[in-house]
C-alpha positions as CSV (number, residue, x, y, z in Angstrom):
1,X,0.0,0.0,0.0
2,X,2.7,2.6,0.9
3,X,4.6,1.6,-2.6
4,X,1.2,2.7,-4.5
5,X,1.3,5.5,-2.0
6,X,4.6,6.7,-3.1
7,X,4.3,5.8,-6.9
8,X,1.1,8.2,-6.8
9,X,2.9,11.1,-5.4
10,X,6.2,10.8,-7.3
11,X,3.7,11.1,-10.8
12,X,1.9,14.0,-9.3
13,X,5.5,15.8,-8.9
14,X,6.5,15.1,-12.4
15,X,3.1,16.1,-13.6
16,X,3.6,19.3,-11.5
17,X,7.1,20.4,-11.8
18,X,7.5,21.1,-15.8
19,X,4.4,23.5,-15.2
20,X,6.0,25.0,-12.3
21,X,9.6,25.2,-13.7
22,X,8.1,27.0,-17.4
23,X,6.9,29.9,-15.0
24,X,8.9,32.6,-13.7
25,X,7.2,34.3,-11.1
26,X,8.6,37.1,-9.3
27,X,6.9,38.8,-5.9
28,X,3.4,37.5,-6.9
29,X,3.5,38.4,-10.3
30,X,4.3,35.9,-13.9
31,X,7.4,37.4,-15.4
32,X,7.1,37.9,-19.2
33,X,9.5,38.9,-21.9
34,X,12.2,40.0,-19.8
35,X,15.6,40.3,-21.3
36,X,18.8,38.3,-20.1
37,X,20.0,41.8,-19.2
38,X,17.9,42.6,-16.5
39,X,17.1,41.4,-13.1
40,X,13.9,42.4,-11.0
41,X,12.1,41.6,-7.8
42,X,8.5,43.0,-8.8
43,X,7.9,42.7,-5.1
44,X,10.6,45.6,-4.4
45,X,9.0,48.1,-7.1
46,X,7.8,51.1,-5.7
47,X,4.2,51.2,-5.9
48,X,4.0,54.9,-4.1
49,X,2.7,57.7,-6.4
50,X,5.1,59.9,-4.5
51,X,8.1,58.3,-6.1
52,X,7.4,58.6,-9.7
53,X,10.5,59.0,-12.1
54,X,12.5,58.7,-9.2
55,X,15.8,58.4,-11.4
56,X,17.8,57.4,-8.5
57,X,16.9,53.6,-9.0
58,X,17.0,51.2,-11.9
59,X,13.8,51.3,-12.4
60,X,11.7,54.4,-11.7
61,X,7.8,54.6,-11.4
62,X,6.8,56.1,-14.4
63,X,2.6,56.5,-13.8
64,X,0.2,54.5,-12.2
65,X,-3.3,54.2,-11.1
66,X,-3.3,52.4,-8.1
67,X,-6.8,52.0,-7.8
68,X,-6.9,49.7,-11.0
69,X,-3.3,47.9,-9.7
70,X,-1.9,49.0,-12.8
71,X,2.1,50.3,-13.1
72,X,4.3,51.4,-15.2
73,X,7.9,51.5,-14.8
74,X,10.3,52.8,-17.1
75,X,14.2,51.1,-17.4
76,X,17.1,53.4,-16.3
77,X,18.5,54.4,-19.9
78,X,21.8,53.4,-18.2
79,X,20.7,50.1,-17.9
80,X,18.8,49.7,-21.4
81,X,15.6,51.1,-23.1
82,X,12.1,49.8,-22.0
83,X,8.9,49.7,-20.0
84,X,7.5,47.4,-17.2
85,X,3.9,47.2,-16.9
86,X,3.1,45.4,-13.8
87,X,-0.9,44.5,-14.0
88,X,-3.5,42.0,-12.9
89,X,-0.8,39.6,-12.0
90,X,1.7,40.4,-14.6
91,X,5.1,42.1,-14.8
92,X,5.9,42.2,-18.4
93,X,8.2,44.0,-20.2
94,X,8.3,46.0,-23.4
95,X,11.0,47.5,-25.5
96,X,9.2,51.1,-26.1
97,X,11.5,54.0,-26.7
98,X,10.5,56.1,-24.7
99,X,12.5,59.1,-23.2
100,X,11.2,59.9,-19.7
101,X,12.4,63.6,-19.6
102,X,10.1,64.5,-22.4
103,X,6.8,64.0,-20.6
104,X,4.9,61.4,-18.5
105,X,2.7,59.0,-20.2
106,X,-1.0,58.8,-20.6
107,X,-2.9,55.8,-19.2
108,X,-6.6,54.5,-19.6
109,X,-8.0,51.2,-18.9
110,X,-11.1,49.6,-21.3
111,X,-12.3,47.0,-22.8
112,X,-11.2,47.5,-26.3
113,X,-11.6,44.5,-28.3
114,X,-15.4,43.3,-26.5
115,X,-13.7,40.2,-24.6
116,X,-14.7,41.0,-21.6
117,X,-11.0,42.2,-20.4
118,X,-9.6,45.9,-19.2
119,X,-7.3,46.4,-21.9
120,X,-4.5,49.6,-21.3
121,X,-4.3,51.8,-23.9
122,X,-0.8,54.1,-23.2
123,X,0.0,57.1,-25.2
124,X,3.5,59.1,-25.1
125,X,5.7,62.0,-26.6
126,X,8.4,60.1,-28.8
127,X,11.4,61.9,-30.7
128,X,11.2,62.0,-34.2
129,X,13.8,63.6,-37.3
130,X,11.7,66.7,-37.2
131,X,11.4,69.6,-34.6
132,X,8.7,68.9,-33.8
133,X,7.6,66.2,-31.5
134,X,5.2,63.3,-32.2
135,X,2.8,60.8,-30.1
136,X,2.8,57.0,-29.9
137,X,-0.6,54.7,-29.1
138,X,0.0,51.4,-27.8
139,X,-3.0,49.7,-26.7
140,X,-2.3,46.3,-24.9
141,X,-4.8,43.3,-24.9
142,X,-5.2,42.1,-21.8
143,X,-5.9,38.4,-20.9
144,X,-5.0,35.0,-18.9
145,X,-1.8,34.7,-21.2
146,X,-0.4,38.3,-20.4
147,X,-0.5,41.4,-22.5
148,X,-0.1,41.5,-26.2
149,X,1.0,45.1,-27.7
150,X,-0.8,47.0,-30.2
151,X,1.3,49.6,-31.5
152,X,-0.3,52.2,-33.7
153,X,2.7,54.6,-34.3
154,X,2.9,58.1,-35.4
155,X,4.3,57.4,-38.7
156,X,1.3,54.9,-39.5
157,X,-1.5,57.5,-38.1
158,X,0.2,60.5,-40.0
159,X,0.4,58.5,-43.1
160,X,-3.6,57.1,-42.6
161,X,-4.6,60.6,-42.4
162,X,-2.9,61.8,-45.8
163,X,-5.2,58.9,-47.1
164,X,-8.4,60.3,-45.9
165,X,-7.7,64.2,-46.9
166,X,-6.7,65.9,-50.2
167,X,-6.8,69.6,-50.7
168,X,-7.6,71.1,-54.5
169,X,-6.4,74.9,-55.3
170,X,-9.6,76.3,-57.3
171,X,-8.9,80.0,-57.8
172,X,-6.2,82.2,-56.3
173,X,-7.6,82.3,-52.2
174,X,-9.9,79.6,-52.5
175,X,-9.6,76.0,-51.8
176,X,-11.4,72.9,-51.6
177,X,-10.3,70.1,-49.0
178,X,-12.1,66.5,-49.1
179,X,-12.1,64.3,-46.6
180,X,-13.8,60.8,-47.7
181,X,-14.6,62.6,-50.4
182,X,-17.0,65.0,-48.9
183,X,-15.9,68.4,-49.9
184,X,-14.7,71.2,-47.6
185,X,-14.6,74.8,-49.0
186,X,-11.8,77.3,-47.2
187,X,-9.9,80.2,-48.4
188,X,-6.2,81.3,-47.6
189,X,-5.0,84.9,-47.8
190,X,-1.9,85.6,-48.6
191,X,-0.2,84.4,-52.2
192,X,0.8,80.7,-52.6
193,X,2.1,79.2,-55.7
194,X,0.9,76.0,-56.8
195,X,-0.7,73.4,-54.4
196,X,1.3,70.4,-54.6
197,X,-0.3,68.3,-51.9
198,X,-1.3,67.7,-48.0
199,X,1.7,66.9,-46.0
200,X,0.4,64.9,-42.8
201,X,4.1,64.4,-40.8
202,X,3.1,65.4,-37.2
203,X,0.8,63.1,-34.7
204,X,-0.5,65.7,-32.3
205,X,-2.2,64.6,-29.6
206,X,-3.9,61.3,-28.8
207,X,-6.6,61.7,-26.6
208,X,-7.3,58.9,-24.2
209,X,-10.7,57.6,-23.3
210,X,-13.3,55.0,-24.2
211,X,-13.2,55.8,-27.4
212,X,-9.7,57.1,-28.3
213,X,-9.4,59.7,-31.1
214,X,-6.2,61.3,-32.9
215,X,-5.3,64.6,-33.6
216,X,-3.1,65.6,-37.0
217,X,-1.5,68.3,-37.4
218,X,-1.1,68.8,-41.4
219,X,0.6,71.2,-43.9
220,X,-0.5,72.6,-47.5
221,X,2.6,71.9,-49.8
222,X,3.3,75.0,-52.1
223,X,5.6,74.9,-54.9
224,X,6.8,78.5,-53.6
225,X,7.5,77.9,-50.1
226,X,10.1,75.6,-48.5
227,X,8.0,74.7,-45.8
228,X,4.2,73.3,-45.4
229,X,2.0,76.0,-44.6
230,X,0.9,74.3,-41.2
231,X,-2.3,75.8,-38.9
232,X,-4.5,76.2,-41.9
233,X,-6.7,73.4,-40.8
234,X,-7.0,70.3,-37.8
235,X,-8.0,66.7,-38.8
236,X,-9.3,64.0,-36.0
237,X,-10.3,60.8,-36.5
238,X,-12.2,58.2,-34.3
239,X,-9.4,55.1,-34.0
240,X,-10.8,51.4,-33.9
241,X,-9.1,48.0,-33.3
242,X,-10.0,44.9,-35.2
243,X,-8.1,41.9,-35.0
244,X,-5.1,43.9,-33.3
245,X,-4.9,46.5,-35.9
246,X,-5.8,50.3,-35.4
247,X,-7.1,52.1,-37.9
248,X,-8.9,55.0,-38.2
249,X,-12.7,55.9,-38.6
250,X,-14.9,59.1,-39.1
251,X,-12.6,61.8,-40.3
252,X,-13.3,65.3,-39.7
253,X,-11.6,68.9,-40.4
254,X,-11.5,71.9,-38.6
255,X,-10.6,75.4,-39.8
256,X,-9.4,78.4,-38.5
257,X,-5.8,79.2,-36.8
């Protein structure tokens, strides 16, 4: 009897174990997608508000909102780029560029994609080969397995837009912009040489909620001028996720300086 004993419990430990060894858990939490480089007791990071971007430690609190458990940390550059997001059991780590000096990120927590799930969508300032600075979405699904990263970057949204909008030259001040199609009368003073195009290069603003929406900043192109002509008009657009792709829906313009 104590042999079957034995036998029973030594098959329950090898069922066991493999499950056990293929998860790395750290304070609590499943570790996920951490590099080789870095070492972290998610039981040790700071989870008080007081001590965000406290670059004193490896890994500073970036934003939280402790009321939903949900915190982000960002890597010491001198260690390596990246963010932590530790939430609903999971410390998982992603390699976002993301410059901490520039601003603090946005955070908002719904159910994006209809399963049922919180889902975080973050948005952020991110450097770009113009002077002028540009904003990042990721939104990541949330589930059982961990959180899987929808990045909808600034290049992508900028280049979307020019899709949407294109702006016709019909008499020396006046102009007519379409968006879908539908067109949008304006006129310019000032003298501009021929219209060559829309020039959709700078991401705005991403505003956060439960439905998120982007804001575009775009140029007229003039064959005189060596710049776009910026400020002449705002496009925003609704953004939807299908499948883990955002895209965006109902495009509208607004005039005026």
């Amino acid at each position: 009897m104590m042999k079957k004993i034995l036998v029973s419990v030594l098959a329950a430990l090898i069922v066991v174990l493999p499950l056990c060894s293929c998860t790395k858990r750290s304070g609590g939490y499943k570790v996920l997608n951490l590099p080789d480089e870095l070492t972290i007791d998610a039981s040790a990071l700071s989870e008080d508000v007081n001590d965000l971007l406290n670059m004193d430690v490896d890994y500073p609190l970036l934003t939280a909102k402790p009321e939903d458990g949900l915190f982000l940390y960002v890597v010491n550059p001198k260690v390596m780029q990246g963010v932590l997001v530790k939430y609903n059991g999971f410390l998982q780590y992603f390699p976002w560029d993301f410059i901490p000096q520039l601003a603090q990120p946005y955070v908002y927590l719904h159910d994006y994609n209809g399963d049922g799930e919180k889902d975080i969508a973050v948005t952020y300032v991110e450097e770009s080969a113009s002077p002028r600075f540009n904003e990042t979405l990721h939104i990541l699904l949330c589930s059982k397995k961990g959180m899987q990263d929808c990045v909808y970057s600034y290049e992508k949204a900028s280049s979307e837009a020019g899709n949407h909008i294109i702006a016709e030259k019909t008499s020396d001040r006046d102009y007519v912009l379409y968006v879908d199609g539908t067109p949008k009368p304006f006129v310019m003073e000032g003298k501009y040489g021929e219209l060559l195009g829309v020039y959709t290069d700078t991401v705005q603003d991403f505003t956060l909620g439960d439905t998120i929406t982007v804001e575009i900043n775009p140029g007229l192109v003039f064959d005189n001028r060596q710049e776009p002509v910026y400020s002449v008009f705002r496009y925003t657009a609704a953004i939807t996720l299908n499948d883990g792709v955002i895209t965006q829906i109902k495009p509208e313009v607004e005039f005026g300086s």
